[in-house]
KEKE-3310 file (N, C-alpha, C; in steps of 0.2 Angstrom, whole numbers, plus 5000, padded with zeros to 4 digits):
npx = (5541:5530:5535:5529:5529:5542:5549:5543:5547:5561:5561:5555:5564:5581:5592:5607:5613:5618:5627:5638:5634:5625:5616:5615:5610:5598:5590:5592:5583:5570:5570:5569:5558:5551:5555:5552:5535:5534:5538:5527:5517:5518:5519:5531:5541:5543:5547:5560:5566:5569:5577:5588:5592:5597:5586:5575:5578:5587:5596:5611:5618:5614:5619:5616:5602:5597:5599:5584:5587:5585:5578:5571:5557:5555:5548:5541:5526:5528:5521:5516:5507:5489:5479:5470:5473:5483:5489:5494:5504:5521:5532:5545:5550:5564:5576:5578:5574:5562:5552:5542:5548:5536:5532:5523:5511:5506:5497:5502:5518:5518:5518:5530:5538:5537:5541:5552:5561:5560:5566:5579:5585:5581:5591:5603:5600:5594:5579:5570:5558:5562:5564:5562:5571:5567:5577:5570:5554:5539:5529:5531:5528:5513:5497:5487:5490:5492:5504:5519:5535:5551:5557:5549:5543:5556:5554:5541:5547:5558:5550:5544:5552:5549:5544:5540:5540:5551:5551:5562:5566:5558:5546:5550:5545:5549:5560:5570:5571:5580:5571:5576:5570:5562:5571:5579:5570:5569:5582:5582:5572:5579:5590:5605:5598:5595:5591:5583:5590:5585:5587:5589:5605:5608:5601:5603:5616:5619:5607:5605:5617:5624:5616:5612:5625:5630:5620:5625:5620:5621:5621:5619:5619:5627:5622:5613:5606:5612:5601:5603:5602:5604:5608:5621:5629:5631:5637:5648:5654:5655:5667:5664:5667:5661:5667:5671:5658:5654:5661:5658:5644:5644:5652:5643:5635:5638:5642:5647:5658:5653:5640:5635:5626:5625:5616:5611:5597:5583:5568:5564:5568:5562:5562:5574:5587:5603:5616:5627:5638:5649:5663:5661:5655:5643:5629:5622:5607:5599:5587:5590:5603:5616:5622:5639:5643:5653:5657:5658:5656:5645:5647:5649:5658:5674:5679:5682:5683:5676:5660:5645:5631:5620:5606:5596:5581:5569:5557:5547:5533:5524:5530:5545:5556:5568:5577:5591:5596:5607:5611:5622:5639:5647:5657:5661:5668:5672:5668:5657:5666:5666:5673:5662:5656:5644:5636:5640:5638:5649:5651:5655:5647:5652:5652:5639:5635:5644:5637:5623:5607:5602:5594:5591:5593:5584:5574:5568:5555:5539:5524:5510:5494:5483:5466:5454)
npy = (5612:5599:5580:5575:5585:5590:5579:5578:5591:5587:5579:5584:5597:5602:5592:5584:5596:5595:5594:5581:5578:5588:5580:5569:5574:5579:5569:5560:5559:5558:5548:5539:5541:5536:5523:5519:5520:5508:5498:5501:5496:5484:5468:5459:5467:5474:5464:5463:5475:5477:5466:5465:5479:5495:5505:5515:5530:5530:5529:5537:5538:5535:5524:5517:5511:5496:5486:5479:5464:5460:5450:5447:5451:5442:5432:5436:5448:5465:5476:5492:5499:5502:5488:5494:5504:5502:5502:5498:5483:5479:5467:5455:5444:5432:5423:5409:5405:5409:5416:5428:5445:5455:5471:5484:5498:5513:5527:5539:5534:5530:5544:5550:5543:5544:5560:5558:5552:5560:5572:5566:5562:5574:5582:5578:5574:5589:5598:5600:5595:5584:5574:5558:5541:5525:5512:5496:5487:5495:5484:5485:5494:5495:5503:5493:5484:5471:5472:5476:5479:5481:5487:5493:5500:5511:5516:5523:5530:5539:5545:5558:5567:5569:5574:5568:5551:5535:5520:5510:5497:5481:5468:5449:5434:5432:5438:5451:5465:5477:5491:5498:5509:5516:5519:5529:5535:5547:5550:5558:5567:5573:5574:5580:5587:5590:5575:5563:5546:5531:5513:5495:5490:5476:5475:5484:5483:5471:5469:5480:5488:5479:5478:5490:5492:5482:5486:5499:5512:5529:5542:5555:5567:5573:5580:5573:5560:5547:5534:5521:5506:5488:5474:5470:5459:5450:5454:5458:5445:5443:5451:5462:5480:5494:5507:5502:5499:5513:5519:5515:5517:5530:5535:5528:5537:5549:5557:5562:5553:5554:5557:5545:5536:5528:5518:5513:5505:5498:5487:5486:5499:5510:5526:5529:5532:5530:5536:5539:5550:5564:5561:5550:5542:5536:5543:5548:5553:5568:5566:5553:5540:5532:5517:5507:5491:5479:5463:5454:5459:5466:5480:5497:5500:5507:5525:5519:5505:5489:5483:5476:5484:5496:5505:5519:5527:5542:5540:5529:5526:5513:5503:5497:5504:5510:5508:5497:5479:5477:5463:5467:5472:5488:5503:5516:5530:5544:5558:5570:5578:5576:5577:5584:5591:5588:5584:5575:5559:5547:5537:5518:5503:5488:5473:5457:5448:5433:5419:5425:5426:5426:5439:5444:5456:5468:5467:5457:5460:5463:5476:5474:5480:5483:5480:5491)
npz = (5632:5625:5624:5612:5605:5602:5598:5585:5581:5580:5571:5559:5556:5548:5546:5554:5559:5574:5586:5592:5606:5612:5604:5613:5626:5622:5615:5624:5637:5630:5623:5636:5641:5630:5633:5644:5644:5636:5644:5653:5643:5638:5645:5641:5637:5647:5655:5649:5648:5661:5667:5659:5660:5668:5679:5669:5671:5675:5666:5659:5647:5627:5625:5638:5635:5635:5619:5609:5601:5583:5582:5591:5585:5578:5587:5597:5598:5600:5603:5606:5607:5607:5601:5590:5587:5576:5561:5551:5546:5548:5540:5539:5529:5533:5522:5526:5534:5533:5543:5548:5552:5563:5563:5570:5566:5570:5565:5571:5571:5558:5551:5556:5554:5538:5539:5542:5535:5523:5529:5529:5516:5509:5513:5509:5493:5490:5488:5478:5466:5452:5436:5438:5439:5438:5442:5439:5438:5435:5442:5455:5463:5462:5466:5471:5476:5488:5494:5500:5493:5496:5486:5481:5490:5493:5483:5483:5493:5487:5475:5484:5481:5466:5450:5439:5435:5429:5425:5419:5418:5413:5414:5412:5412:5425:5423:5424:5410:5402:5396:5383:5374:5379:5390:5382:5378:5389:5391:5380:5383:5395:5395:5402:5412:5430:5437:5448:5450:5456:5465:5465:5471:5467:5458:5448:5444:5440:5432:5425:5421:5412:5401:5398:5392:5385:5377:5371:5373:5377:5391:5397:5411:5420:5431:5439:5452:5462:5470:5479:5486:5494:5491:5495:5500:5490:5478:5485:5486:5473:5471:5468:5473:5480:5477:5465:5459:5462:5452:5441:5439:5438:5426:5417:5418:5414:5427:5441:5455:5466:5465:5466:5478:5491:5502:5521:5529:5537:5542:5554:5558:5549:5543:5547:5537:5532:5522:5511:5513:5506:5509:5509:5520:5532:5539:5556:5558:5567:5575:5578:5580:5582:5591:5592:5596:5605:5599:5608:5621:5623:5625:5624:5610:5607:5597:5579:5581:5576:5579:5581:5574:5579:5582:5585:5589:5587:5582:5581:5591:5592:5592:5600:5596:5599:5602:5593:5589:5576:5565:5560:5555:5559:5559:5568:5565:5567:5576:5574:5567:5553:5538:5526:5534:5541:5556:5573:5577:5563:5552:5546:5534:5538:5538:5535:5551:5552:5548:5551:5549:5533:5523:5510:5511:5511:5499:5506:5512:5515:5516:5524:5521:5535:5536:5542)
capx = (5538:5530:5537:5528:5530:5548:5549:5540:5551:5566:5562:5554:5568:5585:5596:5613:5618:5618:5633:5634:5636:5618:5611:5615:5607:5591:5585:5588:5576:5565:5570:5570:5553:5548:5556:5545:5529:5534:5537:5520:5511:5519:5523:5537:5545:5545:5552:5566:5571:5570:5580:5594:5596:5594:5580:5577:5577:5596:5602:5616:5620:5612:5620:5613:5597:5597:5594:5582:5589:5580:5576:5565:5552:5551:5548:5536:5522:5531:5517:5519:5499:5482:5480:5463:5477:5489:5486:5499:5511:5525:5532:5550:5553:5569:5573:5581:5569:5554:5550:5542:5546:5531:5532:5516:5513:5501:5497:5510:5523:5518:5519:5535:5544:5537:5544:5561:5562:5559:5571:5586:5585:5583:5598:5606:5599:5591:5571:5567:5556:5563:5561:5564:5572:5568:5579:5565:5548:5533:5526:5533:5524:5505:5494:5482:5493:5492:5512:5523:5542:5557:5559:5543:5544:5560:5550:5538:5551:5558:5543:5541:5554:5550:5539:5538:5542:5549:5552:5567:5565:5552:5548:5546:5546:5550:5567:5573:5574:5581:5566:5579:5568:5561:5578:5583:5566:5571:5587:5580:5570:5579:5597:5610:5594:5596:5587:5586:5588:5584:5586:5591:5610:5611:5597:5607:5623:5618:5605:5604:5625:5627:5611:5613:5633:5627:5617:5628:5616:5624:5619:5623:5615:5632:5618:5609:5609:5610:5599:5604:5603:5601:5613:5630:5634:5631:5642:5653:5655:5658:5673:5662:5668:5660:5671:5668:5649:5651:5663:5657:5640:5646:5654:5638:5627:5641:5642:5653:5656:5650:5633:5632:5625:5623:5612:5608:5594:5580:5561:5564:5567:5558:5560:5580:5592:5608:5617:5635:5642:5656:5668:5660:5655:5635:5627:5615:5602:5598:5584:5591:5609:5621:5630:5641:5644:5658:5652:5657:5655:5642:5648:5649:5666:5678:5681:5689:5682:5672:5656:5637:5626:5613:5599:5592:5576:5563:5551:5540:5526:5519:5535:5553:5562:5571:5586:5588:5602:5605:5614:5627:5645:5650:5662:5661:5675:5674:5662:5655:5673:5667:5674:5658:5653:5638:5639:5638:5644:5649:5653:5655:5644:5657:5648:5634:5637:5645:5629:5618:5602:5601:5587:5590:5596:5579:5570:5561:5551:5533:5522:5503:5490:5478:5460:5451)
capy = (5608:5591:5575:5574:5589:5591:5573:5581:5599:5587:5577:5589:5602:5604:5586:5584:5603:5594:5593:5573:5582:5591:5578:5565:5578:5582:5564:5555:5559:5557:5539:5534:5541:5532:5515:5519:5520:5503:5496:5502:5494:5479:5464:5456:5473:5477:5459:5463:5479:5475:5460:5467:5485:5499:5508:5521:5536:5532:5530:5541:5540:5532:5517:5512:5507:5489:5484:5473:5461:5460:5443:5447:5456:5438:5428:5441:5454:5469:5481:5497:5503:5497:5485:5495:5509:5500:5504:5495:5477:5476:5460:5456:5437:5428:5418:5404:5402:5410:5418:5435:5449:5460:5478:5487:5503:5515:5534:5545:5532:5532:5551:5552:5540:5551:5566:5558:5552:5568:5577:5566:5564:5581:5584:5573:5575:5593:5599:5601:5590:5582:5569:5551:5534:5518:5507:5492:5487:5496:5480:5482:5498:5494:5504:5491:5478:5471:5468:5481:5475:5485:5488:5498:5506:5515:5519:5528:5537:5544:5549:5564:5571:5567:5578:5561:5543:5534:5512:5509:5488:5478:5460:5444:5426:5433:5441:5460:5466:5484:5494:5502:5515:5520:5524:5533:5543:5547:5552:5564:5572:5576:5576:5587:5592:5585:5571:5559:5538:5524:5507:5490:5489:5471:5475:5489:5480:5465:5468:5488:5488:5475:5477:5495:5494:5478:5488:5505:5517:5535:5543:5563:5568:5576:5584:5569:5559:5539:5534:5514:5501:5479:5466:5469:5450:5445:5458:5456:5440:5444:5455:5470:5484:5499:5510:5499:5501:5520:5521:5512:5520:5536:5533:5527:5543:5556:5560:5560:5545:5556:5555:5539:5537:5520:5519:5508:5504:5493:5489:5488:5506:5515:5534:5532:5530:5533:5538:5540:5558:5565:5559:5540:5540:5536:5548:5547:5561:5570:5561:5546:5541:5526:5515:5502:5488:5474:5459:5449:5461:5472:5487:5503:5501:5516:5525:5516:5497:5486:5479:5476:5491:5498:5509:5520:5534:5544:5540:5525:5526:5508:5497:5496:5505:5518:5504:5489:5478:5472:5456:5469:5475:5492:5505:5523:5536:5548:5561:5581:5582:5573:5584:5585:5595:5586:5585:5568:5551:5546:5527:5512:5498:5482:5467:5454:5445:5428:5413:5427:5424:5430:5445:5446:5463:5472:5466:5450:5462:5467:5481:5474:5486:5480:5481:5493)
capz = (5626:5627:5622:5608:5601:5605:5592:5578:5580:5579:5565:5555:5555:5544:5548:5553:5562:5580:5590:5598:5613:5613:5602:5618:5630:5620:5614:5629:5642:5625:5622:5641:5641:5629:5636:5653:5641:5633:5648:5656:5641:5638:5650:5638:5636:5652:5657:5645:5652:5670:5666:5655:5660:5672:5675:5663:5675:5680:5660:5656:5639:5625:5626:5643:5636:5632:5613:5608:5597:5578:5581:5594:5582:5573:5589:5601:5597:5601:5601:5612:5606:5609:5592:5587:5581:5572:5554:5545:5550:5541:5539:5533:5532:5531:5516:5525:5541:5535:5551:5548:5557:5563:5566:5570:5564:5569:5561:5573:5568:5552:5550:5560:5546:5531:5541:5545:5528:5519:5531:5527:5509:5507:5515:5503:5487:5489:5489:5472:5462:5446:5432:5442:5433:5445:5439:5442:5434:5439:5446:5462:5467:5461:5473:5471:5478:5495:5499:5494:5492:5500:5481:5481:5499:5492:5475:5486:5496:5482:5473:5486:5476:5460:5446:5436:5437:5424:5427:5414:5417:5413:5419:5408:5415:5433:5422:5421:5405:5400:5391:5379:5367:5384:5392:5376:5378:5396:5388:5373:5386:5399:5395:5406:5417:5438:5438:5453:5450:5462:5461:5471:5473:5465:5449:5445:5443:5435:5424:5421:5420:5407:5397:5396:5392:5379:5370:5368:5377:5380:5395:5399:5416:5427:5438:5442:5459:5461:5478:5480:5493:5495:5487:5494:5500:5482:5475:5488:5483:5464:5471:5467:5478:5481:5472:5460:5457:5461:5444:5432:5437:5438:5419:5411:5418:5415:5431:5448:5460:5474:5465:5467:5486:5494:5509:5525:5532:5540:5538:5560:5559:5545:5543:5548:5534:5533:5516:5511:5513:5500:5511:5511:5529:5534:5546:5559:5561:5572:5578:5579:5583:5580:5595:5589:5602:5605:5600:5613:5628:5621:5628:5618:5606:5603:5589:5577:5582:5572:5582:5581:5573:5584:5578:5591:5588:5593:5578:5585:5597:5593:5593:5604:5591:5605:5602:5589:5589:5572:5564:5556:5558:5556:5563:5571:5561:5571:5580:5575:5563:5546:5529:5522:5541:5545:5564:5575:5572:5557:5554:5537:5537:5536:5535:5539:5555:5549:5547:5551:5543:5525:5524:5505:5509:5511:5495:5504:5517:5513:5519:5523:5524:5537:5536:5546)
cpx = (5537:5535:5536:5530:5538:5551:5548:5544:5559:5566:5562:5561:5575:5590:5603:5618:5619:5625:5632:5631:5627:5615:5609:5609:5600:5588:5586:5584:5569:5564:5569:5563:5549:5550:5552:5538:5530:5533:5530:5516:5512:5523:5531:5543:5550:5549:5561:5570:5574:5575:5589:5598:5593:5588:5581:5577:5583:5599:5604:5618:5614:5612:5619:5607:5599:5593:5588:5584:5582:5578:5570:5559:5550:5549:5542:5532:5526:5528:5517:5513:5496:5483:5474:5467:5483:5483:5488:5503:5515:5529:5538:5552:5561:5570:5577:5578:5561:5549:5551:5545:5541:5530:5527:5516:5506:5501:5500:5518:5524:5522:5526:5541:5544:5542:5551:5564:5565:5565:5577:5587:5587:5589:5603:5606:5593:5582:5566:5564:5558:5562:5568:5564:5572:5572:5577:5560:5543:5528:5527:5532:5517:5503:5490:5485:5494:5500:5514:5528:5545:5558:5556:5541:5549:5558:5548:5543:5555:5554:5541:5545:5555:5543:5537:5541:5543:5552:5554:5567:5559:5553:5546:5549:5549:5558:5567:5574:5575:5577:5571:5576:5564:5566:5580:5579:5567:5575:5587:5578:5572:5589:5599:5605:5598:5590:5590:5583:5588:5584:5589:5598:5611:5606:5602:5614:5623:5614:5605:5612:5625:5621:5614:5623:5633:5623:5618:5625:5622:5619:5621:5620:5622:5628:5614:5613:5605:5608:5601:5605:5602:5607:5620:5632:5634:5635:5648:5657:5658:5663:5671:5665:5663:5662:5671:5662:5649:5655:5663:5648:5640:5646:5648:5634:5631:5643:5649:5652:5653:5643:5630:5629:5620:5619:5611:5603:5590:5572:5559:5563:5565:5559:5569:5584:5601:5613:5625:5636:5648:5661:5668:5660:5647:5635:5621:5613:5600:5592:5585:5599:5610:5625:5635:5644:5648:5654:5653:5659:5647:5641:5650:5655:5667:5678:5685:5688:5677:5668:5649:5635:5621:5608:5595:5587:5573:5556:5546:5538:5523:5524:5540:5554:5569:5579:5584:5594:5602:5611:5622:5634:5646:5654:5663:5667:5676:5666:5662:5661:5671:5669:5669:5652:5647:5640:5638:5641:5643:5651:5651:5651:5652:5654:5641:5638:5640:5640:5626:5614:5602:5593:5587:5591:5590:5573:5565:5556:5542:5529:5515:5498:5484:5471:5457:5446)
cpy = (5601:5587:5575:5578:5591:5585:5576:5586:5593:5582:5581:5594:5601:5599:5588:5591:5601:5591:5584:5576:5583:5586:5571:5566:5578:5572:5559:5555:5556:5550:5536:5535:5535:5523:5516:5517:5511:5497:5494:5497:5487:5473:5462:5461:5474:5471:5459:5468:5480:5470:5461:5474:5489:5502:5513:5528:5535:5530:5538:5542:5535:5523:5512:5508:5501:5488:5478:5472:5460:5454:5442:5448:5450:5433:5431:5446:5460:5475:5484:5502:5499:5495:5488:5500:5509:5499:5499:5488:5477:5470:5459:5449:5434:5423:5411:5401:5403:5412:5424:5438:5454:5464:5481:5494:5507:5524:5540:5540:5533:5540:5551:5550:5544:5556:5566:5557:5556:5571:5574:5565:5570:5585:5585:5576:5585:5591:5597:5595:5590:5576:5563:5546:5529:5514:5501:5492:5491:5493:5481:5488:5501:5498:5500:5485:5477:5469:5473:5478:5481:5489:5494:5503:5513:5520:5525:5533:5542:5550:5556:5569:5571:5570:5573:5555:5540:5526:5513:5500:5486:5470:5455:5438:5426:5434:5446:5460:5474:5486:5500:5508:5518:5523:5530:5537:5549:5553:5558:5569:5576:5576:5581:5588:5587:5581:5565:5548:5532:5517:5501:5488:5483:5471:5480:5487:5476:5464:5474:5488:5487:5477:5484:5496:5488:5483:5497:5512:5522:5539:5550:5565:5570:5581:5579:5565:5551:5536:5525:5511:5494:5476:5467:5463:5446:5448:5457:5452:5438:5448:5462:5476:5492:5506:5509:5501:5509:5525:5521:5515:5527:5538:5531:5534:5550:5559:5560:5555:5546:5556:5551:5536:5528:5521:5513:5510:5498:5492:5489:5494:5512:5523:5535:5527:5532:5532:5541:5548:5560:5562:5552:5538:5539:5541:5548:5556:5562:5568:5555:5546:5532:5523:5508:5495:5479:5468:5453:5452:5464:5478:5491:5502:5508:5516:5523:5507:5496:5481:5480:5483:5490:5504:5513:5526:5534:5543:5534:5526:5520:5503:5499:5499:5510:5515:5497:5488:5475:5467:5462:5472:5480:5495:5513:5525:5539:5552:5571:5581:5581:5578:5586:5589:5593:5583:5578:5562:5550:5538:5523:5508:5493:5475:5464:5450:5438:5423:5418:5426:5427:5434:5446:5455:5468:5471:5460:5453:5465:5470:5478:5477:5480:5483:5484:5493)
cpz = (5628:5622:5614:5602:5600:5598:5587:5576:5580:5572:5558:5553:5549:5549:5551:5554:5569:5583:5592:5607:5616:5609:5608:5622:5627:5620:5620:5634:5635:5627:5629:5642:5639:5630:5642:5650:5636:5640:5652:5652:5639:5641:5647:5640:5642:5656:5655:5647:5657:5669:5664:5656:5666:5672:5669:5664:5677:5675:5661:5652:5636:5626:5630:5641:5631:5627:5614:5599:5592:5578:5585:5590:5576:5579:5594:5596:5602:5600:5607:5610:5606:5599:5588:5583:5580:5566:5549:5550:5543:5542:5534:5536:5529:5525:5519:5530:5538:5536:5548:5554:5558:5567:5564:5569:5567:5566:5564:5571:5561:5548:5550:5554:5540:5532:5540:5540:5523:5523:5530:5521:5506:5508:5512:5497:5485:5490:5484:5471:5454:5443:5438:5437:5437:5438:5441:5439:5438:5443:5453:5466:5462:5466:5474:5476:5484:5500:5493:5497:5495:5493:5479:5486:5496:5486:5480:5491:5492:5479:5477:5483:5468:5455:5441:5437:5431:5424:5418:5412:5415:5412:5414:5412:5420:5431:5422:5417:5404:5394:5388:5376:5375:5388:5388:5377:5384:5394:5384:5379:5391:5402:5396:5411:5424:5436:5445:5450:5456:5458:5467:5468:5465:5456:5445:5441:5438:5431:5421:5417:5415:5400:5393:5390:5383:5373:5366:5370:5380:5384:5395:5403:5421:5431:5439:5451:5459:5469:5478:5487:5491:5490:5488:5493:5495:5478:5477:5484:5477:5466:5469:5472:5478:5478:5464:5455:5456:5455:5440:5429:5433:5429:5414:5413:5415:5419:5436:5453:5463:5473:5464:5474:5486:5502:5514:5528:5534:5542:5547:5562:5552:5545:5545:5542:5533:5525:5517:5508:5506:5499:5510:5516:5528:5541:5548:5558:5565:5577:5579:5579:5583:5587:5590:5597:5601:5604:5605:5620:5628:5623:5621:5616:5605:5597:5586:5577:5579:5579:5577:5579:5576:5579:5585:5588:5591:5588:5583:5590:5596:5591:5596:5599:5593:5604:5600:5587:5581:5569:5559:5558:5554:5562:5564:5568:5565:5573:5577:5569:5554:5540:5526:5528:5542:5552:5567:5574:5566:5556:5545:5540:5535:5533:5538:5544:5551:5551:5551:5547:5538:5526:5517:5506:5508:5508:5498:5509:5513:5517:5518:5525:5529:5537:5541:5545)
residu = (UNK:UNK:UNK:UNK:UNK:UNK:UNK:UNK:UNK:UNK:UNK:UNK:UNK:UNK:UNK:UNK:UNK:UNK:UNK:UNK:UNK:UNK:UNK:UNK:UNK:UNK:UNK:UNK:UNK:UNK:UNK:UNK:UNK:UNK:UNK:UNK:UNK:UNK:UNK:UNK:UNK:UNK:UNK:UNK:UNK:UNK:UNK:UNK:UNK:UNK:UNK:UNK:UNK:UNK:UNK:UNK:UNK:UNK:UNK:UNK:UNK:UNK:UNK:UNK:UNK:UNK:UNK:UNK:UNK:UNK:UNK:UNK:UNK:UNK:UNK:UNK:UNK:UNK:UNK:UNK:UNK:UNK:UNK:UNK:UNK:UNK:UNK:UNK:UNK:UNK:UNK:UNK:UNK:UNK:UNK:UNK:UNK:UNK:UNK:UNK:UNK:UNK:UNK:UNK:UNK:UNK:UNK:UNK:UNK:UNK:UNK:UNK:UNK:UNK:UNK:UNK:UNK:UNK:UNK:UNK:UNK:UNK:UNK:UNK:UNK:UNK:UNK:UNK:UNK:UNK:UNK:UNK:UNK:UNK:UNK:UNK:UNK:UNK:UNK:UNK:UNK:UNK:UNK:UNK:UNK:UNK:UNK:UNK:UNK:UNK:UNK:UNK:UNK:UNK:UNK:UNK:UNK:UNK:UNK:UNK:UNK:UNK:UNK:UNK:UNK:UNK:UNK:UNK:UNK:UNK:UNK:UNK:UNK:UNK:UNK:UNK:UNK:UNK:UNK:UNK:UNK:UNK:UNK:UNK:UNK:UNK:UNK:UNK:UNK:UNK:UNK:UNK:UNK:UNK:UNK:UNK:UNK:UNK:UNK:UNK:UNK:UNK:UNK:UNK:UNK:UNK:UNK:UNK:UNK:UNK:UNK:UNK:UNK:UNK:UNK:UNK:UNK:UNK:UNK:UNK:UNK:UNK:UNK:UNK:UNK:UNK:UNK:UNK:UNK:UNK:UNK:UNK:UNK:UNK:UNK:UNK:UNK:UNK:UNK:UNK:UNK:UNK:UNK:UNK:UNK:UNK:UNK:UNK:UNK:UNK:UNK:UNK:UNK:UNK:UNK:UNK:UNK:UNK:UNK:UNK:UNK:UNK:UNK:UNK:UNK:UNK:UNK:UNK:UNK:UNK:UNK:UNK:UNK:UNK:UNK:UNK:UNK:UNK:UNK:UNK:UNK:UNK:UNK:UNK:UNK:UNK:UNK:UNK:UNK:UNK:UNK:UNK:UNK:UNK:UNK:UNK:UNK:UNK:UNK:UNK:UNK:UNK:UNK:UNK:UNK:UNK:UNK:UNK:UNK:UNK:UNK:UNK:UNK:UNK:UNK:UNK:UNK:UNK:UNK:UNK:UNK:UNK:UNK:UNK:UNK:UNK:UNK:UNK:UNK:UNK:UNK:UNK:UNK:UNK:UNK:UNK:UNK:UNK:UNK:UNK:UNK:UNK:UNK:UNK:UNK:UNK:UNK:UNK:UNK:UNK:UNK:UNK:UNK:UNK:UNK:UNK:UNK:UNK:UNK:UNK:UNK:UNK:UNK:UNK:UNK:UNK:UNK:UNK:UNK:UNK:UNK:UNK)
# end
């Protein structure tokens, strides 16, 4: 089987059954391949891996190929395709420098992210299509609109599993307001069914929580499922915990913590998310795979140490994404054993690097379509 095909048969398929062991063996020739192909097409690249690591015919594990740091992607063009087929740049700038990052996209990467998308969510939250509640205004996935927000990215990831859409917020003078009589309708029609709700981490908290809880809204929904990610280090900060958010959620839907599911991700690697299991562990998939790295060796940490998150996949073909170090700390649990049997590393995120630059937590990245 070629390369190519060999990617598509591993994303596409049924997530989270691959041993580490075999999931080691199968994706690395993939990934070295494609660092050889990055290398061939662009100088900088290839400056960077001649420089920093071995070839890519004499890695051994994952962890030999040398990340490239997320900071690169706001400093260089890191394009690994001709630019006639790059379709999409996304563009997620910093709110404290300013300095975009820009990741090129073209129509097999693209693909590749819808595919990997769908195959772990599904995993997650099942196949079915049901009634969907964005906790969020509709303004922030306009199709007409030339910048979609991280806000909006996650909208449409959802949507493939969603039989309708229903935005509970709505915006006045750049505030969130809870559209109460449209909640309640939400509520008439679709009490006790599975319904799936998304929404951003810190809207949810601070203005759905309070407004809803102010203004006496019963909710009934114990077959629903809550998809959330962005605003920890402000929650943090409020002493919020995690446990926290995923009991007081829990308690306003009627439901169980466990249907509350928090997620990481990153607009560097598209199409891999990683989502809190029953247990409360995140999990790679089988397409892609997690090192965690000392921060002041950056060699591979044991199980059990807090380093650097890495990100490595086999989705793109038009950027370095084969391995991306990012500004975060978390920490591998263990390998293949998690209680909730999905196979592979399993791993917490911890925190943001300390005066690492603020990202706003996913919401300040926009998606620009480019004119062809």
């Amino acid at each position: 089987m070629d390369t190519k095909s060999l990617v598509n048969d591993l994303i596409s398929q049924d997530q989270f059954k691959m041993p580490q062991a075999d999931k080691e063996r199968i994706l690395l020739p993939v990934l070295a391949r494609q660092v050889q192909e990055a290398m061939a097409f662009s100088p900088i690249l290839r400056k960077f891996y001649t420089t920093l690591g071995i070839p890519p015919d004499k890695y051994t594990c994952i962890a030999d190929i040398p990340p490239v740091p997320v900071s690169m992607f706001k400093k260089f063009e890191l394009r690994t395709c001709p630019v006639d087929q790059v379709t999409r740049t996304l563009h997620s700038s910093a709110t404290t420098s300013g300095i975009p990052s820009k990741i090129f996209i073209n129509k097999e990467t693209s693909f590749r992210q819808s595919k990997g998308l769908i195959a772990i969510l599904k995993n997650f939250i099942g196949g079915a299509r049901r009634p969907v509640l964005v906790i969020d205004t509709e303004s922030i996935n306009k199709s007409d609109a030339d910048t979609l927000s991280a806000r909006g990215a996650a909208v449409r990831g959802i949507s493939n599993f969603g039989s309708k859409i229903v935005y509970v917020m709505d915006e006045k003078n750049g505030e969130l307001y809870l559209n109460a009589e449209r909640l309640k309708d939400f509520m008439a029609a679709h009490a006790g069914q599975e319904i799936l709700v998304s929404g951003f981490t810190y809207i949810i908290w601070t203005r759905f929580v309070k407004q809803v809880q102010e203004a006496g809204i019963v909710l009934d929904f114990p077959a629903m499922k809550l998809v959330h990610s962005g605003g920890w280090k402000k929650l943090t900060a409020q002493s919020v915990t995690k446990d926290a958010f995923s009991g007081t959620l829990a308690k306003i839907f009627n439901t169980k913590p466990t249907n509350i599911i928090d997620f990481y991700g990153m607009v560097e690697q598209l199409g891999v998310v990683f989502l809190d299991c029953e247990a409360g562990h995140k999990h790679a998939p089988d397409f892609a795979d997690i090192v965690i790295r000392d921060v002041y060796t950056m060699k591979e940490a044991p199980v059990g140490k807090a380093g650097l998150i890495e990100i490595a996949s086999i989705i793109p073909s038009s950027y370095p994404g084969q391995a991306i170090i990012t500004e975060d700390v978390g920490e591998v649990v263990g390998i293949d054993d998690c209680p909730c049997g999905r196979k592979g590393k399993y791993f917490v995120f911890r925190s943001r690097v300390e005066r690492a630059e603020t990202r706003g937590c996913g919401d300040t990245f926009a998606e620009r379509r480019k004119d062809k």
